[in-house]
PATORSE-513516 format. One record per residue (C-alpha): x, y, z. Coordinates in Angstrom, 1 decimal, m for minus. Example, Ala and Ser with C-alpha at 12.3 -4.5 7.8 and 13.67 -1.06 7.14 Angstrom:
2
{rec {12.3, m4.5, 7.8}},
{rec {13.7, m1.1, 7.1}},
//
This chain:
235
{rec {70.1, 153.1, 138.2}},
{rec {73.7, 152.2, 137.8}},
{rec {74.9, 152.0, 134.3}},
{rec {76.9, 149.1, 133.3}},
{rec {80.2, 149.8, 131.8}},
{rec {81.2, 148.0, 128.9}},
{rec {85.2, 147.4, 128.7}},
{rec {87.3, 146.2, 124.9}},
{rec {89.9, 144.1, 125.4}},
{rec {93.0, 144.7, 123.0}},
{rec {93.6, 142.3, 121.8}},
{rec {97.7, 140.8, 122.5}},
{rec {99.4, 140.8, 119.0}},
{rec {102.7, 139.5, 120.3}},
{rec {101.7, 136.1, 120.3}},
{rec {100.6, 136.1, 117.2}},
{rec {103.9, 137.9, 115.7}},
{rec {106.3, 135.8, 117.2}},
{rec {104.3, 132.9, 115.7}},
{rec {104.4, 134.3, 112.2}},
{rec {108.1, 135.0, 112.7}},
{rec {108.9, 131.2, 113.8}},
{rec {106.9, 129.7, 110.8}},
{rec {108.8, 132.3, 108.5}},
{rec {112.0, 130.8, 109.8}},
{rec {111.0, 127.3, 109.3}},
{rec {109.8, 127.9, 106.2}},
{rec {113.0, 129.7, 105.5}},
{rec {115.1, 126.8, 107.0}},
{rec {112.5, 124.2, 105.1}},
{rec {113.5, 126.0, 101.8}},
{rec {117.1, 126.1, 102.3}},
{rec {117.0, 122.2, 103.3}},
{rec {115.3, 121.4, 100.5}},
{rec {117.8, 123.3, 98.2}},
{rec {120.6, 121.6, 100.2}},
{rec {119.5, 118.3, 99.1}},
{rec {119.1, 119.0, 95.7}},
{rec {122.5, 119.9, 95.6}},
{rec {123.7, 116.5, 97.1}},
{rec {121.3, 114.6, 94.9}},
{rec {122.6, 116.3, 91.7}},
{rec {126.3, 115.4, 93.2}},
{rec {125.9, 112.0, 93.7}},
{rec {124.2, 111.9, 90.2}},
{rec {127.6, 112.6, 88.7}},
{rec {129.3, 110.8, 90.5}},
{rec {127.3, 107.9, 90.1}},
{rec {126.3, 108.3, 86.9}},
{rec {129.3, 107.0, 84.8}},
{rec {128.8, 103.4, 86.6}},
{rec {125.6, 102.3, 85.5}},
{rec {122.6, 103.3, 83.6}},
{rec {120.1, 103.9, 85.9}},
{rec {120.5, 105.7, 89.2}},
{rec {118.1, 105.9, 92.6}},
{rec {119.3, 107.9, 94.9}},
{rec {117.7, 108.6, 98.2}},
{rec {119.1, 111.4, 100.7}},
{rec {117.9, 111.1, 104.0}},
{rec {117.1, 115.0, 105.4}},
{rec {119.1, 116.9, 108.1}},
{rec {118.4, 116.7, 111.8}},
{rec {115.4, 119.7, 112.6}},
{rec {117.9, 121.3, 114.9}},
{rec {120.2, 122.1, 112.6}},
{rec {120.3, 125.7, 111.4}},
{rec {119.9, 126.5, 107.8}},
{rec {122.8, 125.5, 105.3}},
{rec {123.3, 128.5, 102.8}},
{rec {125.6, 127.9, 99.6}},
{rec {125.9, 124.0, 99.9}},
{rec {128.8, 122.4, 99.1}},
{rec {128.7, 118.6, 98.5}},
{rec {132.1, 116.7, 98.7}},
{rec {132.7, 112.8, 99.8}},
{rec {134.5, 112.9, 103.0}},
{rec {136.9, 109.7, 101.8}},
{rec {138.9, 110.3, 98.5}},
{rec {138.3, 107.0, 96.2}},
{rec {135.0, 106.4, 98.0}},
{rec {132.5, 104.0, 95.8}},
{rec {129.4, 106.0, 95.1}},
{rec {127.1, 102.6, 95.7}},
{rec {124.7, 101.7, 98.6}},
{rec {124.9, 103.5, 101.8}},
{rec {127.4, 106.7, 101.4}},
{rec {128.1, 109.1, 103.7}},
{rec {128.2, 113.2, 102.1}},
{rec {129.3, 115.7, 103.6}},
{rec {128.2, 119.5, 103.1}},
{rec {130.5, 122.9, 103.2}},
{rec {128.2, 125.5, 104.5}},
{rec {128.1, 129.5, 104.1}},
{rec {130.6, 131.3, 101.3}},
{rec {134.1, 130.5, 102.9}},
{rec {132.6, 126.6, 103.7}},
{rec {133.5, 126.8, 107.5}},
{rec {130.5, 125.1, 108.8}},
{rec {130.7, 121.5, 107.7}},
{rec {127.8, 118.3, 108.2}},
{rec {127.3, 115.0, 106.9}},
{rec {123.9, 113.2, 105.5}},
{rec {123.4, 109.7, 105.1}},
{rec {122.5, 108.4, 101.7}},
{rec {121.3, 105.2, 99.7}},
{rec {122.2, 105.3, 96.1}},
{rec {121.5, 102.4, 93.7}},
{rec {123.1, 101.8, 90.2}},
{rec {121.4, 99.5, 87.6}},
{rec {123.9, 98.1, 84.7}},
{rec {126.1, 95.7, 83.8}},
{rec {129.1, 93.5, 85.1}},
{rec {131.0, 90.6, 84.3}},
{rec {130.4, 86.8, 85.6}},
{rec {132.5, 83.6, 84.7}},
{rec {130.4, 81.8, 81.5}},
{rec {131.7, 78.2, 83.2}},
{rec {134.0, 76.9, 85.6}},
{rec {137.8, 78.8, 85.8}},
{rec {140.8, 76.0, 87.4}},
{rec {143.1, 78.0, 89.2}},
{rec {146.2, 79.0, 86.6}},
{rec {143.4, 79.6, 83.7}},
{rec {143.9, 82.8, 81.4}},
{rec {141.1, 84.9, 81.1}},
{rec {140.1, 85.2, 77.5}},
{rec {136.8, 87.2, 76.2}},
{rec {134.7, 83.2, 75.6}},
{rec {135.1, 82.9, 79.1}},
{rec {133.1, 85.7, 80.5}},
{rec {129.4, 86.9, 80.4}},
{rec {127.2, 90.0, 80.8}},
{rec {124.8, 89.6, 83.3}},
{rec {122.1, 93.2, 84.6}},
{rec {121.8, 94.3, 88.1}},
{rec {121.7, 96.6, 91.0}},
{rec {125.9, 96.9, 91.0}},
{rec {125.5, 98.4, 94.5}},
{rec {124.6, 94.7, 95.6}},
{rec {127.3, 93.4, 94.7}},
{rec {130.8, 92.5, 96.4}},
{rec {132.7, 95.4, 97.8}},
{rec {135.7, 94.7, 95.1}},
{rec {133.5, 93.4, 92.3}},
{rec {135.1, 93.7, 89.0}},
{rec {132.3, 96.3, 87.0}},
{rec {134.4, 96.5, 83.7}},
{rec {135.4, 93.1, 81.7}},
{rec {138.6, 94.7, 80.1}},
{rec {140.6, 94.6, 83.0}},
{rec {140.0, 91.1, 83.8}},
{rec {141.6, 90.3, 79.7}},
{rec {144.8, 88.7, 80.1}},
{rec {144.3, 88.4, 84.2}},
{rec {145.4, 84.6, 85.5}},
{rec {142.8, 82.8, 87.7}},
{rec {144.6, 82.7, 91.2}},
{rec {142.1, 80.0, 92.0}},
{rec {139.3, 77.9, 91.2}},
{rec {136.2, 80.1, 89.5}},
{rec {132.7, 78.7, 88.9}},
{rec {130.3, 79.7, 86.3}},
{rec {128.0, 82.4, 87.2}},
{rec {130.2, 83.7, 90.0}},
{rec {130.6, 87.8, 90.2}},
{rec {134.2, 88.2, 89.4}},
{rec {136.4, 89.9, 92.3}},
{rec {139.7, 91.3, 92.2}},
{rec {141.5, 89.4, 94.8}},
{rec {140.5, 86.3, 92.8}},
{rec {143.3, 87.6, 89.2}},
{rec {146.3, 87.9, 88.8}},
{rec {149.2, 89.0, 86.0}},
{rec {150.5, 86.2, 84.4}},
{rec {153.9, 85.4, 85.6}},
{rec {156.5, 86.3, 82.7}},
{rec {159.6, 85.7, 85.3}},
{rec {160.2, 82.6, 86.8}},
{rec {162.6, 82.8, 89.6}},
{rec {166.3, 81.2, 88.1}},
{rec {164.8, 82.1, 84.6}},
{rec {167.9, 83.8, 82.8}},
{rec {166.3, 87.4, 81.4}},
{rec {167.2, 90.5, 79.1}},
{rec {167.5, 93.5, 80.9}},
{rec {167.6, 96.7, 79.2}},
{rec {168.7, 100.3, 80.5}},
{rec {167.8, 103.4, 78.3}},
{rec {168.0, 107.0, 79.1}},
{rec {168.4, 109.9, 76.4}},
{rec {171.7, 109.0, 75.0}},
{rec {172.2, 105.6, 75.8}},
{rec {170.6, 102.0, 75.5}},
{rec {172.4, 98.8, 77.6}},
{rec {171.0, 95.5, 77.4}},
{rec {172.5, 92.6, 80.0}},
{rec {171.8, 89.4, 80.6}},
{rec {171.3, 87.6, 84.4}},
{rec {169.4, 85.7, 86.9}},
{rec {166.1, 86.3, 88.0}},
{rec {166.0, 85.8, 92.0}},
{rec {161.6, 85.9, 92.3}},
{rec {159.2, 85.7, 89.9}},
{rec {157.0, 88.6, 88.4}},
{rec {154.3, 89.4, 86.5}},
{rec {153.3, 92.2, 84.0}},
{rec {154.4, 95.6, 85.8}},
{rec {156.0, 94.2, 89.0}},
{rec {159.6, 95.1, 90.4}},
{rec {162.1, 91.9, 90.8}},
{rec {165.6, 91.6, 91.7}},
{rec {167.9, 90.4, 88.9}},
{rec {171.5, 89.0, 89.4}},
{rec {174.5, 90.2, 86.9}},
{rec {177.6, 87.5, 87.7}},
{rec {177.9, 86.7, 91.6}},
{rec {177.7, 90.6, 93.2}},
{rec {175.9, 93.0, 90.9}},
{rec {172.8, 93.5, 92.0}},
{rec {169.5, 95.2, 90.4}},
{rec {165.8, 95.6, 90.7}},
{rec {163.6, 95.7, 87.1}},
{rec {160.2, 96.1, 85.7}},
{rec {159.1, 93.0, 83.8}},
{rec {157.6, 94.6, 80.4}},
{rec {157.2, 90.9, 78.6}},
{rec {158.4, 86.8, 78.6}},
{rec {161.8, 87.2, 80.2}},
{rec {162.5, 90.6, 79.4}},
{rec {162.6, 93.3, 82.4}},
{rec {163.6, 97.3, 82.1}},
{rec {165.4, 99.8, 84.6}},
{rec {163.8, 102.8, 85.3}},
{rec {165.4, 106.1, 85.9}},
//
């Protein structure tokens, strides 16, 4: 009687290895992700940190495909960039920083900014009684919203301002303390020397701002206005 013959498969292992290799890479690559947007979170922190008093931020993870990004560097990609509502990052990868992407970001900032307590006319000087505090997510508001009410001290309404409205830059001015025709002090001083002259203002200026100045019916030169009338020469 024919005996039967029994037969053990081995069994295939390589399967099974490269399987545990690939999920040691993801996990690998999941780890280094992971550290990669701590490091942008803790970035935009800083930066964002200094505006308000309470920040949300929310980093949206890399593409699968990408490969791992060792020694993250976070940097914004635009100098002078606000760090409010959507913000692109970008990301130095490896030791020399050769191998560069970019993440997408939301970041929120709770705190406080300046509104108009009543209605501004055009021409109106901003004084302290004029302004209020109000709370809120600052990344809502207008691109070139005014955050800090010292800057807007001593600003001229360039037009009319109602009460409650978020206060924007392209809505102030300086004063004007140069009327064109005005007749004005200027004064020229270097390390041995001091010249004051008077002449004829040909524009008007404000606080800061260069105009041209007439000395009898040639002479030529352009000042800083510094006060009511009075203008410098820089060197």
């Amino acid at each position: 009687m024919p005996q039967a013959c029994r037969q053990t498969r081995t069994p295939n292992r390589l399967p099974r290895l490269l399987m545990a290799a690939a999920l040691l890479l993801a996990s690998m690559a999941s780890s280094a992700d992971e550290a990669m947007l701590a490091e942008v979170h803790a970035f935009l922190y800083d930066e964002a940190n200094r505006l308000g008093d309470e920040v949300v931020i929310e980093v949206r993870p890399p593409s699968a495909h990408l490969p791992a990004c060792n020694s993250p560097q976070p940097f914004l990609p635009h100098a002078g960039q606000p760090v409010m509502g959507r913000v692109s990052v970008g990301v130095r990868c490896g030791e020399q920083g050769r191998q560069v992407r970019y993440l997408q970001a939301e970041v929120g900032v709770i705190g406080d900014y300046p509104v108009a307590a009543r209605d501004m006319a055009a021409g109106t000087l901003v004084t302290a009684d004029l302004l209020e505090t109000r709370r809120g997510n600052l990344s809502r508001l207008p691109r070139h919203a005014i955050l800090d009410a010292d800057e807007l001290l001593g600003q001229q309404a360039s037009r009319p301002i109602r009460a409650g409205e978020t206060l924007q830059a392209h809505q102030f001015q300086a004063p004007t303390l140069v009327e064109r025709g005005q007749a004005v002090v200027v004064e020229a001083q270097g390390p041995s020397f001091r010249v004051t002259r008077e002449g004829e203002a040909l524009e008007p200026g404000g606080h800061g701002e260069r105009v041209r100045v007439r000395f009898g019916s040639r002479e030529l030169v352009t000042a800083r206005v510094v006060g009511n009338g009075r203008l410098v020469v820089d060197f």
